[in-house]
C-alpha positions in Angstrom: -102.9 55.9 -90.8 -100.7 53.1 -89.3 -98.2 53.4 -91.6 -97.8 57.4 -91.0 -97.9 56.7 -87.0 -94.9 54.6 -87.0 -92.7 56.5 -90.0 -93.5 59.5 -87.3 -91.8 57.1 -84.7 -89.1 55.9 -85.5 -87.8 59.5 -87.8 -88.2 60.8 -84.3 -86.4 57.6 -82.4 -83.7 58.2 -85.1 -83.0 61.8 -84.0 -83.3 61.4 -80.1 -81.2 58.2 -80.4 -78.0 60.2 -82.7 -78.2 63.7 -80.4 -79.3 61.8 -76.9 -78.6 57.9 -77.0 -78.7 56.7 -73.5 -82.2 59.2 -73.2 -83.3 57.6 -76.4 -83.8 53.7 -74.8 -86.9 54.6 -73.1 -89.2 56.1 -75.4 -87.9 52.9 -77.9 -88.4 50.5 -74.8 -92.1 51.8 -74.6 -92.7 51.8 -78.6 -91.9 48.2 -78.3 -94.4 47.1 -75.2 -97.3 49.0 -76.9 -96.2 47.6 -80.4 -95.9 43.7 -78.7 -99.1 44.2 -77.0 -101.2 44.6 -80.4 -99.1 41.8 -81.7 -100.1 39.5 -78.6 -103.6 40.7 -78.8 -104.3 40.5 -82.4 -102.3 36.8 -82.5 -105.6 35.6 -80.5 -107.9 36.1 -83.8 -108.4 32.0 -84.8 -106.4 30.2 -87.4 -104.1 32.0 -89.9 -106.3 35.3 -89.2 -104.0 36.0 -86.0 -100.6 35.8 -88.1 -101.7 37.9 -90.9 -103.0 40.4 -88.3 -100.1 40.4 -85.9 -97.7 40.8 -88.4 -97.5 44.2 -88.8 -97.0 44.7 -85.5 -94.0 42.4 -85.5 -92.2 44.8 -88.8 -93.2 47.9 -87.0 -91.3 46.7 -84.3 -88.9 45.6 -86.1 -88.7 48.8 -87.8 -88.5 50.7 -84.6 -85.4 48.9 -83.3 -83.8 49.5 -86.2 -84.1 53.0 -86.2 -83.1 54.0 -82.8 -79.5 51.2 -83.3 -79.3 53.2 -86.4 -79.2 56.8 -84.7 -77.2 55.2 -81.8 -74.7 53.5 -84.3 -74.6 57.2 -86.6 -73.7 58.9 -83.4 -70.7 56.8 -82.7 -69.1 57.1 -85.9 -69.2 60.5 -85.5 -65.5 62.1 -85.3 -66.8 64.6 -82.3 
């Protein structure tokens, strides 16, 4: 369900960021608090339980600022 949640982000990151980049910063600045705030709260399971659990927060993260530089970066290659 996870998995859906954030394909459904950042498809939707990429769009706002290649029709309205400066709008797009936001909704991609608040992905990345909610994301980093799983992370930081699953990190605080003992031992190697709280890297294997934060670590898809850390790729979906990732993932997410990859797709709105993406749209951003589409946007200014465009010859219009």
């Amino acid at each position: 369900m996870m998995v859906v949640g954030i394909v459904v982000v950042c498809v939707v990151l990429l769009v706002l960021a290649f029709f309205l980049p400066r709008l797009s910063r936001h909704p991609e600045r608040g992905t990345q608090r909610t994301l980093g705030a799983g992370s930081r709260a699953a990190s605080k399971a003992p031992g190697p339980l709280g890297r294997w659990l934060s670590k898809p927060f850390g790729t979906s993260s990732r993932a997410v600022s990859r797709s709105g530089a993406a749209g951003r970066k589409g946007r200014g290659r465009m010859p219009f």
